[in-house]
N, C-alpha and C positions, 0 to 999 in steps of 0.2 A: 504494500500500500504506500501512502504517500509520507509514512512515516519512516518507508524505509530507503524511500529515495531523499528523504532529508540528513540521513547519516553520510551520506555521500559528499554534504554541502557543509560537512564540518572546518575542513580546512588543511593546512600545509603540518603538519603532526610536526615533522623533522623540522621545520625553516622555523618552528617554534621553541623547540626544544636551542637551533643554533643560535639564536639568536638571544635566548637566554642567557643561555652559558659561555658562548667564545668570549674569548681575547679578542678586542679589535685594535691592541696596539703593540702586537709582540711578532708582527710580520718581520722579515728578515729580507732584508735585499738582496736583489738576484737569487733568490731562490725560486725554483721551478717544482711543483710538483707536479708529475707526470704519471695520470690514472688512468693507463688502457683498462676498455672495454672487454666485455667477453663476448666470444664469438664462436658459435659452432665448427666455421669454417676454418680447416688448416690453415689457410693463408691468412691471419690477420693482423692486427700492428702489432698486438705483444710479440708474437711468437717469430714474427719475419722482420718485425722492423727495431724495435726497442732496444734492445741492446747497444743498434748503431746508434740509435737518436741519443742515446744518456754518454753513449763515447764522443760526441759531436759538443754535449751540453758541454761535458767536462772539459773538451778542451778548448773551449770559450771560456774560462773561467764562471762557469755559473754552479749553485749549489742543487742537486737533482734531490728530490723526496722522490722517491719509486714506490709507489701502491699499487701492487697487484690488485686482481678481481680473486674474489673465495676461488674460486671456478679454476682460477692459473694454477692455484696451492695443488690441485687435483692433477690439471692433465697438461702442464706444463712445469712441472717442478726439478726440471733436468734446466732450466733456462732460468729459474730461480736461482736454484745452486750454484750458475755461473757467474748471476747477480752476486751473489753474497764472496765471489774471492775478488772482487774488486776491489784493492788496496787503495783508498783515493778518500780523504776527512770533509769532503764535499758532496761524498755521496752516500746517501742510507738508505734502507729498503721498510717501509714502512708496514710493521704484519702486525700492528692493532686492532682489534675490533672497529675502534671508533675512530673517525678520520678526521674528528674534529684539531685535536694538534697540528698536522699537518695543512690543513686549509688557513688554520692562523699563521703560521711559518711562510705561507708562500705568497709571494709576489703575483706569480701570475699560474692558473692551472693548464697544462697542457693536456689536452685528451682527444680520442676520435671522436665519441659520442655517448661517454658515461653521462649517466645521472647525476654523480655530483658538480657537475657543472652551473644547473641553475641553483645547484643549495649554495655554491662558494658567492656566485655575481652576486645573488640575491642578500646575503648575510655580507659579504665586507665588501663589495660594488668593485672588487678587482676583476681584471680582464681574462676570460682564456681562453687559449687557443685552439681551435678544433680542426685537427689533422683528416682532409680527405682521405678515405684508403676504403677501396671495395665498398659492396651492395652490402656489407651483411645486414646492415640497421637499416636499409630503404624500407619506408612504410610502403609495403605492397599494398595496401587499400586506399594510398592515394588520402588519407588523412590528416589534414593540419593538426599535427599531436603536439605538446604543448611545448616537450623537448625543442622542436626543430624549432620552432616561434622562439624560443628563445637563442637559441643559436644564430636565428637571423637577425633579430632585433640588435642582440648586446654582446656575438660572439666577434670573432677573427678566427679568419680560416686560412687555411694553408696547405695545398696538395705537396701528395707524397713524392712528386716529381722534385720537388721544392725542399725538398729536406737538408739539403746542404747550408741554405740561408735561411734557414731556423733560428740561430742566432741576433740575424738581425729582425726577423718576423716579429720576434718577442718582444726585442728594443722598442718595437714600432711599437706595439700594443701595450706595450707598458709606459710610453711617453707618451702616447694619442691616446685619450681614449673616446671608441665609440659612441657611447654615451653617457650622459653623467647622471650623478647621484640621485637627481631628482627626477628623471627620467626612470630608472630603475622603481623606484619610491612610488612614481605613479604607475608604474607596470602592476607593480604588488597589490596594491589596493584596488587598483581594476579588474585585476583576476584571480585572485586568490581567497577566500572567504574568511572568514575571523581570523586575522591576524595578529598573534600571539593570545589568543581566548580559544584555540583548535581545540585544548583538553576540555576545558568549560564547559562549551557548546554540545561537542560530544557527549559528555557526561550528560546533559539533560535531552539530550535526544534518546540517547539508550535508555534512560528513565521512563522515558514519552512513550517509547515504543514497547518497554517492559508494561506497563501499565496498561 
């Protein structure tokens, strides 16, 4: 009933929880944090590209935060363990549960097309960069899903042809930005529904519909 399409209209759960809790003043410059997607497909950026992209980082002088996906720990943990003999105090692998340290740590996020991309813009209004590579995340139904709108709106993009001037992609995005704070500010409020009242609201809807 209509009580149960109002739980739907609770709101952003996580961008409530980030926005609580982070740090919004313990960023570190020139750091990158770097959150490949998961992907069914053998060919995808962790497993074919990654590696090269954080040996590229490093020798531009930048600091890489690497966040695998649950998903990599499973069926790519032979390219983990290569991760982890990297001798280099600018590079760390990040296997916390919660990604909230590292989204405060970083300057700008690098990824193909994770999720935490619109929780990083939306909670500290830094920039990231979103790496073309393969169909895996094409929406085959041709739907405006909320991900890619945000990626248009407030991302920077970069194809995998392009991975050599990576370095300066970043500069660019981290000295420009697309759009500013208040832009951001008004995106949230126009699409997202009780912000920072998500548990609240909830709580009396599940009441409503108990009842």
């Amino acid at each position: 009933g209509d009580n149960k399409k109002e739980l739907f209209k609770c709101g952003y759960f996580l961008l409530d929880y980030l926005n609580k809790f982070s740090k919004k003043n313990i960023m570190s410059k020139n750091t990158i944090l770097l959150a490949p997607s998961w992907s069914r497909l053998k060919d995808n950026l962790f497993d074919t590209h990654s590696f090269r992209i954080v040996n590229i980082l490093l020798e531009n002088k930048f600091n890489v935060i690497l966040r695998p996906h649950p998903e990599h720990y499973k069926r790519s943990l032979k390219l983990i363990n290569k991760f982890k003999k990297i001798n280099n105090p600018n590079f760390v692998i990040d296997e916390k549960s919660d990604n909230l340290e590292s989204m405060e740590k970083a300057e700008i996020l690098l990824t193909d097309n994770s999720g935490i991309a619109p929780e990083f813009i939306f909670t500290f209004h830094r920039p990231a960069l979103y790496i073309d590579y393969n169909e895996s995340h094409k929406n085959i139904y041709n739907l405006d899903i909320f991900e890619n709108t945000v990626r248009e709106k407030f991302g920077y993009t970069i194809k995998i042809e392009e991975i050599n001037d990576l370095p300066q992609k970043i500069k660019l995005a981290i000295g420009k930005e697309k759009k500013g704070v208040e832009d951001i500010k008004q995106f949230v409020e126009l699409n997202l529904f009780n912000l920072n009242r998500t548990a609240e609201i909830a709580s009396k809807q599940i009441l409503n519909y108990l009842n």
